[in-house]
C-alpha positions in Angstrom: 113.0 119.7 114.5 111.0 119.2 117.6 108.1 116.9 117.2 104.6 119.0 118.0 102.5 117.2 120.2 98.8 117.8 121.3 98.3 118.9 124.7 95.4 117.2 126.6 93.2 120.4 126.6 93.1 120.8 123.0 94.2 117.7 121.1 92.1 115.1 122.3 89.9 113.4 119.7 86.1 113.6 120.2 84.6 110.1 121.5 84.0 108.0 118.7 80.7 106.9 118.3 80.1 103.2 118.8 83.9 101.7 117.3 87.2 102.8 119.3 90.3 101.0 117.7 91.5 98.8 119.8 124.9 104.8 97.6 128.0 105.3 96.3 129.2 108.7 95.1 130.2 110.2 91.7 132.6 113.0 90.9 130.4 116.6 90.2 127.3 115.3 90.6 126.0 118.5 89.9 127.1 119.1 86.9 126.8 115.4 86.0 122.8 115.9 86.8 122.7 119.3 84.9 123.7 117.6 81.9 120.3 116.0 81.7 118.2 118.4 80.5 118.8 121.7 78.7 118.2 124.9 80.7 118.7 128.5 79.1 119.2 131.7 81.4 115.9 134.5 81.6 117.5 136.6 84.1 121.3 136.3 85.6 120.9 138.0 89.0 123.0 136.0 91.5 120.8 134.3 94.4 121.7 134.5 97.8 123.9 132.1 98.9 122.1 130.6 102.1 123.7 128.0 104.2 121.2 125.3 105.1 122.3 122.3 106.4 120.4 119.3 106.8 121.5 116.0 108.9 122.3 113.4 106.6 119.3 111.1 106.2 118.6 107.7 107.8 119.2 104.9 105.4 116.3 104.2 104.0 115.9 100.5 106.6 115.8 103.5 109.5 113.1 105.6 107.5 110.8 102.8 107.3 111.0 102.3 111.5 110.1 106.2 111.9 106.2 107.2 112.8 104.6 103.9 111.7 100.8 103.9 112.6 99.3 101.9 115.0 97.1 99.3 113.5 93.2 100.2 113.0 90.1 97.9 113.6 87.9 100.4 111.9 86.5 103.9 113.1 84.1 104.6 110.0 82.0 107.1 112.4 85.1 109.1 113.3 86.0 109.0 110.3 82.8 110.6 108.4 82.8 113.2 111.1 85.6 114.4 110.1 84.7 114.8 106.7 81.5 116.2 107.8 83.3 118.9 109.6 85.8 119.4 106.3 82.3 119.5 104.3 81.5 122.5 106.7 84.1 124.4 105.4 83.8 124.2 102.1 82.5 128.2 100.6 82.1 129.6 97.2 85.1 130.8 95.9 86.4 134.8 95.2 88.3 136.5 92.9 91.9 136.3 94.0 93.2 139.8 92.9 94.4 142.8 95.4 91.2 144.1 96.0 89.8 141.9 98.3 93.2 140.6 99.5 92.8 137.1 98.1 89.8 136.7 100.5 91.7 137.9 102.9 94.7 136.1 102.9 96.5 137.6 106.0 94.2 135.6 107.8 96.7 132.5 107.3 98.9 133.9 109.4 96.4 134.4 112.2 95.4 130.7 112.0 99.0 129.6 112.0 99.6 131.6 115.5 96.4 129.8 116.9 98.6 126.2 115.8 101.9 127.4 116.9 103.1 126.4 113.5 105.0 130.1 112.1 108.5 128.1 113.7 107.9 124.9 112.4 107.3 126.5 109.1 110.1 128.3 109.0 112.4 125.0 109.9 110.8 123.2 106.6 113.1 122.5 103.8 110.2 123.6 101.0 109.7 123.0 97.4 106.8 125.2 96.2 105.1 124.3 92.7 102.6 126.8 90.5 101.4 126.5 87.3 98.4 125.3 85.3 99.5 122.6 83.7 101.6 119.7 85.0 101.9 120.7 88.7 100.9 117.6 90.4 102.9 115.5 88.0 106.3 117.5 88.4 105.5 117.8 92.3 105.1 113.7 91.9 108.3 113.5 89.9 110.0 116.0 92.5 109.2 113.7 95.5 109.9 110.3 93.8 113.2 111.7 92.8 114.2 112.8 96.5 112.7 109.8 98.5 115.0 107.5 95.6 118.1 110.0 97.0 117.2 108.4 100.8 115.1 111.8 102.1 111.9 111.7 104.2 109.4 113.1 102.1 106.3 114.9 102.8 104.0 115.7 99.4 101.2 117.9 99.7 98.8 118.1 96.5 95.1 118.8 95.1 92.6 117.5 95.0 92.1 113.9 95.9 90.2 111.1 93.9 89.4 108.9 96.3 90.0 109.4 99.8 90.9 113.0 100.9 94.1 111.1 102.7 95.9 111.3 99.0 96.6 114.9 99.9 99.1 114.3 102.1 101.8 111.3 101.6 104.8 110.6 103.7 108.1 108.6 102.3 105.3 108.2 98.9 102.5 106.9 100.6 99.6 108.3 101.6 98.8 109.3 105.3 97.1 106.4 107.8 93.8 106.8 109.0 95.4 107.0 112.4 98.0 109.8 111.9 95.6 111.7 110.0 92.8 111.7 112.7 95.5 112.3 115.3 96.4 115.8 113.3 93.2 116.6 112.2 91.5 116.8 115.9 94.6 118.5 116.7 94.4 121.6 114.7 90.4 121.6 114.6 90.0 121.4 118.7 92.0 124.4 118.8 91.3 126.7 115.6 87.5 125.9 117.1 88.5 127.4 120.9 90.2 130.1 119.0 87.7 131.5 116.2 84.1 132.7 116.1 82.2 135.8 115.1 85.8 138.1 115.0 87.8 135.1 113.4 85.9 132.7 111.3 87.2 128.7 110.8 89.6 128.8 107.5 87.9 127.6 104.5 88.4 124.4 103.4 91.6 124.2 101.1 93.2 126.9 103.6 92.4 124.2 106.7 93.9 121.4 104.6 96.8 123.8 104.3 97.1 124.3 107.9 96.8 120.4 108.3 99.6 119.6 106.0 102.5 122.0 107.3 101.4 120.4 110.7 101.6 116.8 109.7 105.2 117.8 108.1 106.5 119.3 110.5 105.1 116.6 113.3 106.7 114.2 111.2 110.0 115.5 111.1 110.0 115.4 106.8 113.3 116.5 105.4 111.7 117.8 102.6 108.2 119.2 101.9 107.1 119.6 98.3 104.0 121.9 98.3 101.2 122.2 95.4 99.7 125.2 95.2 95.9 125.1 95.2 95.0 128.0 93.0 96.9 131.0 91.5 99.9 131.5 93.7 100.0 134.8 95.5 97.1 134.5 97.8 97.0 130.8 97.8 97.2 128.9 101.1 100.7 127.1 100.6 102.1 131.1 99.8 102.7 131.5 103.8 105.8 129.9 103.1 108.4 132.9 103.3 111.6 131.3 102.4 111.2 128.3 100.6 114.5 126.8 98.7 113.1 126.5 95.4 110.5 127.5 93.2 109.1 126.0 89.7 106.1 127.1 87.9 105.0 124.4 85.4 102.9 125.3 82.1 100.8 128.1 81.9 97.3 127.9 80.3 93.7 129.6 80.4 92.3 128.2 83.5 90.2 129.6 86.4 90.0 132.5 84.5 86.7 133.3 86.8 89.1 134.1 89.8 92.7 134.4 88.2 91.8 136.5 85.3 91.2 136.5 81.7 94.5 136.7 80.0 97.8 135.0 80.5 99.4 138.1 81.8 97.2 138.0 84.5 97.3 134.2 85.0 101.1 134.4 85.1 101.0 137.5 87.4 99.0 135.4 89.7 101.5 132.5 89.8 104.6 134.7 89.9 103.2 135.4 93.1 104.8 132.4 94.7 108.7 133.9 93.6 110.4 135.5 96.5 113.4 137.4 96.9 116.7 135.3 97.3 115.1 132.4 95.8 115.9 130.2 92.6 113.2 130.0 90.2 112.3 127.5 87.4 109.9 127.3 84.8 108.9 125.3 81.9 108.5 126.9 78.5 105.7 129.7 78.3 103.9 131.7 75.7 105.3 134.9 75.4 102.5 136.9 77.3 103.4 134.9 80.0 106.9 134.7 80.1 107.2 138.7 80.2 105.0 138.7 83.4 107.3 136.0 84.9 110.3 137.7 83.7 109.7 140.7 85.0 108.3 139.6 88.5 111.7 137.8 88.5 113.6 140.7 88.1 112.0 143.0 90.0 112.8 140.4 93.3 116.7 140.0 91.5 116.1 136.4 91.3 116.9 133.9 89.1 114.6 132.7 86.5 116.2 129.7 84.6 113.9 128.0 81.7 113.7 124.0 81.2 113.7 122.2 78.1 112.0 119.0 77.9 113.6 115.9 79.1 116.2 113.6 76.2 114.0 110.4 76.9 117.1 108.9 75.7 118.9 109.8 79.2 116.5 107.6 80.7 118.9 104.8 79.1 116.4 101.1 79.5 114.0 102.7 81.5 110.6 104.8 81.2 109.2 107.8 83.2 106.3 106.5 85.7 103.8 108.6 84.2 102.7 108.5 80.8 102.0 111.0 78.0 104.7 112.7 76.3 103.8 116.1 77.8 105.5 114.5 81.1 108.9 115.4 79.6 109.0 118.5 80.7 107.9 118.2 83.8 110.3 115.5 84.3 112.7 117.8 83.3 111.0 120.5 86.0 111.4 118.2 88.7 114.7 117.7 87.7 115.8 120.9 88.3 113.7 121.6 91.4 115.5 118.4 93.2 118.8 119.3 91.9 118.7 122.9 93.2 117.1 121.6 96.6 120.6 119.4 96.8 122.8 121.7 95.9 121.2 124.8 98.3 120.9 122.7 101.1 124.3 121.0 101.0 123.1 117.3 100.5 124.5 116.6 97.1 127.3 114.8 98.3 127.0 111.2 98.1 124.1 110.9 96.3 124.1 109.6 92.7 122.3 111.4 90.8 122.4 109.8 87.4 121.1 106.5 89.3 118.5 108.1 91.9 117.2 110.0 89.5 116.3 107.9 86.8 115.0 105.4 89.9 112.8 108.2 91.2 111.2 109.0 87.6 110.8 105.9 86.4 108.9 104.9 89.7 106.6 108.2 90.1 103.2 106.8 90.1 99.7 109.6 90.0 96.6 108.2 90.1 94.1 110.0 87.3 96.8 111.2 84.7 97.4 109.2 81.6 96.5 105.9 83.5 95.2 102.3 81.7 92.8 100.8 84.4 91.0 97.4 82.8 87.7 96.8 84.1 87.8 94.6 87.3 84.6 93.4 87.1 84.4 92.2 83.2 87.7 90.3 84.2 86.2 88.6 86.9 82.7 87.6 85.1 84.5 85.9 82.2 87.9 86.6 80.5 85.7 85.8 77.1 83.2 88.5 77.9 84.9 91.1 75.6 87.5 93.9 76.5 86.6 97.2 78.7 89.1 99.3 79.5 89.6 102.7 81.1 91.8 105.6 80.0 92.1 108.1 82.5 93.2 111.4 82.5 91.9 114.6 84.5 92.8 117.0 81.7 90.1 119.9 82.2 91.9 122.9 80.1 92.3 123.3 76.3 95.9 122.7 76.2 96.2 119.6 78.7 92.6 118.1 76.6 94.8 118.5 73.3 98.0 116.5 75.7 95.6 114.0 76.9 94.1 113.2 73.0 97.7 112.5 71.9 98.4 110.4 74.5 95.0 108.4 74.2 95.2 108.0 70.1 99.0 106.8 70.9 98.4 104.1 73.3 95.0 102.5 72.0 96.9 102.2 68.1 99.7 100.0 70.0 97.8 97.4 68.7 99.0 97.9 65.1 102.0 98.6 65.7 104.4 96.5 64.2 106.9 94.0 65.8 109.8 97.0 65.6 107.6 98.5 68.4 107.7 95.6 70.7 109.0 97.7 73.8 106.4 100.2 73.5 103.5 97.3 73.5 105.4 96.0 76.9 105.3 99.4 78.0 101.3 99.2 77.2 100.9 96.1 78.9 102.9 97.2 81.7 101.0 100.1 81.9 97.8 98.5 82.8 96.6 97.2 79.1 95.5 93.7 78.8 97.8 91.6 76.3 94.8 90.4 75.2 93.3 93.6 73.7 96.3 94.0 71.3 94.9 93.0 67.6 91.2 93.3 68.6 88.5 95.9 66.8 88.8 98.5 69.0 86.0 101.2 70.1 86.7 104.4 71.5 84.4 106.2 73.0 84.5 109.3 75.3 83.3 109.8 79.1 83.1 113.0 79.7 82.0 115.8 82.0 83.5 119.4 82.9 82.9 122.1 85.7 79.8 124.4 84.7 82.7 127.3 84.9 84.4 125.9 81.7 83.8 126.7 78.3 82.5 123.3 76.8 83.3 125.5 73.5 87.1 125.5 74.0 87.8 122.0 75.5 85.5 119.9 73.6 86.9 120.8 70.0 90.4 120.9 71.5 90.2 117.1 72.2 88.0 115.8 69.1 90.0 117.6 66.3 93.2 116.1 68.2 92.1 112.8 67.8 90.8 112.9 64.6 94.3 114.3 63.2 95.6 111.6 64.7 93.3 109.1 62.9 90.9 108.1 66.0 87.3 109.2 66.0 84.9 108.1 69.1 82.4 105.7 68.3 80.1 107.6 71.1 80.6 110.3 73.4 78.6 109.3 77.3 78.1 113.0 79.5 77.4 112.4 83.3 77.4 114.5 85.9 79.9 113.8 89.1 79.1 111.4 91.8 81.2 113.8 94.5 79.1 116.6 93.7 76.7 115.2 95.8 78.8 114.2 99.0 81.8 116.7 98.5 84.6 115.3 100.8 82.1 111.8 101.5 84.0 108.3 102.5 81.9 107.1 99.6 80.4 108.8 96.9 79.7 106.1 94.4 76.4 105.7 95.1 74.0 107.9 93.1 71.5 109.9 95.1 67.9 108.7 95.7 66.4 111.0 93.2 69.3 110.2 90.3 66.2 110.2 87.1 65.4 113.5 88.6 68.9 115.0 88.7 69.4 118.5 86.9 70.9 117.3 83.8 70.4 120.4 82.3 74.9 121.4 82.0 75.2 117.4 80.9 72.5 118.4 78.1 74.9 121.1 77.4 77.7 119.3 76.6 76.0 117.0 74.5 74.9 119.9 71.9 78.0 121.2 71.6 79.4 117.8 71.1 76.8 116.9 68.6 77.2 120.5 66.8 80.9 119.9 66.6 80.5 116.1 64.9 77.5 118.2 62.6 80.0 120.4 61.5 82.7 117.7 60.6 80.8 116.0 58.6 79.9 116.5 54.6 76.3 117.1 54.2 74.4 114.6 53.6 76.6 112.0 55.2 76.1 109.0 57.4 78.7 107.7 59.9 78.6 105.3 62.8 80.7 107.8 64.9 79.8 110.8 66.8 76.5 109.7 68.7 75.6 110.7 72.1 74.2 109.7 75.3 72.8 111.5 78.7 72.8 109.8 81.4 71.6 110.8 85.1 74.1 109.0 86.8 78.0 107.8 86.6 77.2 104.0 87.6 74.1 103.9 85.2 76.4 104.9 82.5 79.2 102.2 83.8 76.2 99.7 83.6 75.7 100.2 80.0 79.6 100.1 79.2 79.6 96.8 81.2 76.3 95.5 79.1 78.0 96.9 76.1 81.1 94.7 76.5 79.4 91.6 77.1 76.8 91.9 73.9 79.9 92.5 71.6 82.8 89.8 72.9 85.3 90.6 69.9 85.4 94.5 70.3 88.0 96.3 72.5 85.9 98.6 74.6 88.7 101.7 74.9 86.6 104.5 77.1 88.2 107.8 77.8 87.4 109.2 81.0 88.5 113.0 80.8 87.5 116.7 81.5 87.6 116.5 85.4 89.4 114.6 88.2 86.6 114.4 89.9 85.0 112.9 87.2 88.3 110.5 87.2 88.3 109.8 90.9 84.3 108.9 90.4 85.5 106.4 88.0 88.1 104.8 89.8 85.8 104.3 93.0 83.2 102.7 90.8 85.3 100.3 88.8 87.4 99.0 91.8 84.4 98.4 94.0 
């Protein structure tokens, strides 16, 4: 794959402002691998039978001497300019459906001529992943398993918590400020010469798009596992015209506001990604949604295979790298997406797939999903000051809230668990608890905030009654708004605006009533209890403040805070409490 380069007309960076920087192989792996998780047959059309080779890959001693970044001083000014410019491409969404062409999608195509890109795409060995539920996760699992098999990986997914660098890792790591200013200037100098009033700039996600397939292909990946944004058939990553497998993870009401109001139509949008000749996976569905899929399927003669959830007990001594028990099945997805890649591109020879795979899911790691962060600065102060730790999960649907309270009334009971359940309190403590915490009074409360597009009415309930079942009711629940909605793509959003006391509070107040409604309604008349209260506040690191004050007045509690209903949210956290 030829290596795309910038010419010195359109690739060269703007000047920066003041800073410049100076294995051994096993007989039928395949079927060996199959044997790993259960999969039952929706449609039995025969796929094509494409021969696509790939060179056998570098060991991985040669993969880590390929396209390594030269080192940076520090280009913050460059840096923020280019966010700036992503900032100016961020518009208000449409409704993806066939009558306004997915805002016009077509226009992809367009933008990929203006890159020279349509060849390099068409050389990429793809792995496209849909779904609602689970997509990063089993895209995660997908690339951890493949880079553990010796490939040069290339993982695309959305959104970022952090730094908008997350979207795109290479061999598991995110891209270097250098690489990714290199490509960036690269496709921005020349979609800039090329659009204007007849061709507008792509919006945001469709430019990070653009950016991705060219920092892939530049880097000579052997494999490219794509996310899809939103929906499916007019997403961005859907340019793709013959990828070599497909998976769409679990289906649930989400984006209804652009994908439609019903699973059918949800479904319908993420069938979208299927194409003709090309093996298809999916992870259990309801039945309104599996009929759309189905169908889609058939109508391409594809192959539609279902997954069941992974035996945890094939994982023999070890544990998948992501927690929750929900994970499972996407394990089990990635499974089959990394198998099928093997097999259809004629790279399953050699590899050991019982071994790789179990390394690759066991050492998946995704920041923001079912992830035990302690509080670095309580640790620091004093180790007597009390116990605050972070549970954090960007759950923002009704069924993934419901996944995320089972997981978060599991692993905060791990303190009385008895000693029969030692390896699941090393799994805790491995996981990011403090050994410390385990046999303290602990206090959960809730973090919580949600896009104004999402029923407050469907999640909040969802995750309460889950926990209480489960036997854990939150002391408090805290509603904030997000930092990032002030500074969008920003280098640092953890600083509240000027004006936070006067911030329209008005969707956090919201989410409080319903909150306090649904503890109202829970409770016998007449009764007391010391759960269920609320608090407002204007900002995210006013509301860390009191948690912090919180721990340090009460030195014998467990401070256990869930941090749920939006990744943004999450990613707020994260920048806050590593500062």
């Amino acid at each position: 794959m030829a290596m795309l380069r910038a010419g010195p007309a359109h690739g060269a960076r703007p000047t920066p402002n003041p800073l410049v920087r100076a294995s051994a192989s096993t007989s039928s792996p395949w079927r060996r691998i199959t044997s790993m998780l259960s999969i039952s047959s929706i449609t039995r059309c025969k796929s094509n039978d494409r021969s696509l080779s790939l060179r056998h890959p570098l060991p991985r001693c040669c993969l880590s001497l390929r396209g390594s970044c030269k080192p940076y001083l520090a280009m913050p000014r460059e840096y923020e300019e280019v966010l700036r410019c992503l900032s100016s491409l961020i518009t208000k969404r449409t409704r993806g459906d066939g009558a306004n062409r997915g805002d016009q999608f077509d226009l992809m195509f367009d933008y990929l001529k203006i890159l020279d890109l349509e060849d390099a795409i068409s050389r990429l060995k793809v792995i496209h992943v849909a779904g609602t539920k689970g997509k990063g996760s089993t895209c995660t699992f997908t690339e951890s398993i493949l880079r553990s098999c010796g490939f040069r990986t290339g993982l695309f997914t959305s959104p970022h918590l952090i730094d908008i660098r997350e979207r795109f890792r290479l061999d598991g790591v995110e891209i270097c400020e250098d690489k990714f200013l290199d490509n960036f200037w690269w496709c921005w100098n020349r979609l800039k010469e090329k659009t204007g009033d007849h061709l507008q700039m792509p919006s945001y996600f469709r430019f990070l798009t653009l950016l991705a397939f060219k920092i892939f292909s530049a880097e000579q990946v052997e494999v490219a596992i794509m996310e899809v944004g939103l929906g499916g058939k007019y997403d961005a990553t859907n340019v793709v015209r013959e990828p070599i497998v497909c998976g769409i993870t679990s289906l649930g009401y989400d984006h209804m506001e652009i994908l439609g109001n019903t699973l059918g139509k949800i479904a319908g949008e993420k069938a979208g990604i299927f194409k003709k000749g090309v093996p298809a996976y999916t992870a259990p569905q309801p039945e309104e949604a599996m009929t759309v899929l189905v169908d889609k399927a058939s109508r391409l003669s594809i192959s539609l295979q279902v997954v069941s959830p992974l035996d945890p007990g094939q994982l023999g001594t070890q544990h998948l790298g992501l927690n929750g028990e929900h994970q499972y099945i996407n394990a089990s997805l990635a499974i089959a997406l990394s198998s099928t890649w093997l097999k259809t591109t004629g790279n399953s020879k050699g590899i050991n797939l019982d071994q790789d795979f179990i390394r690759g899911l066991s050492r998946a790691s995704l920041e923001g999903r079912a992830q035990i962060v302690p509080d670095s600065f309580a640790q620091q102060l004093n180790s007597n000051i009390g116990d605050l730790t972070f549970f954090l999960d960007g759950a923002h649907s009704p069924e993934s809230l419901e996944m995320c309270a089972k997981w978060f009334s599991h692993v905060i009971r791990v303190d009385s668990l008895n000693s029969e359940n030692q390896a699941l309190k090393n799994n805790y403590i491995r996981k990011g608890g403090h050994p410390n915490s385990l046999g303290k009074e602990y206090l959960p409360i809730l973090l919580f905030n949600c896009m104004s597009v999402r029923d407050p009415q469907l999640l909040l309930p969802r995750l309460v009654n889950t926990c209480s079942h489960l036997g854990v009711k939150f002391h408090k629940a805290l509603f904030v708004p997000n930092q990032s909605v002030y500074n969008k793509v920003s280098f640092d959003a953890a600083a509240p605006p000027a004006d936070a006391h006067q911030s329209d509070l008005s969707w956090q107040l919201t989410l409080q009533r319903v909150w306090e409604n649904l503890v109202r309604s829970e409770q016998d008349p007449g009764e007391t209890s010391e759960y269920g209260g609320s608090l407002v506040f204007p900002s995210l690191p006013l509301a860390i403040k009191w948690l912090r004050e919180s721990a340090l007045q009460n030195r014998s509690t467990q401070f256990q805070v869930l941090v749920t209903g939006s990744l943004h949210l999450v990613g707020d956290v994260l920048r806050l409490i590593r500062k």
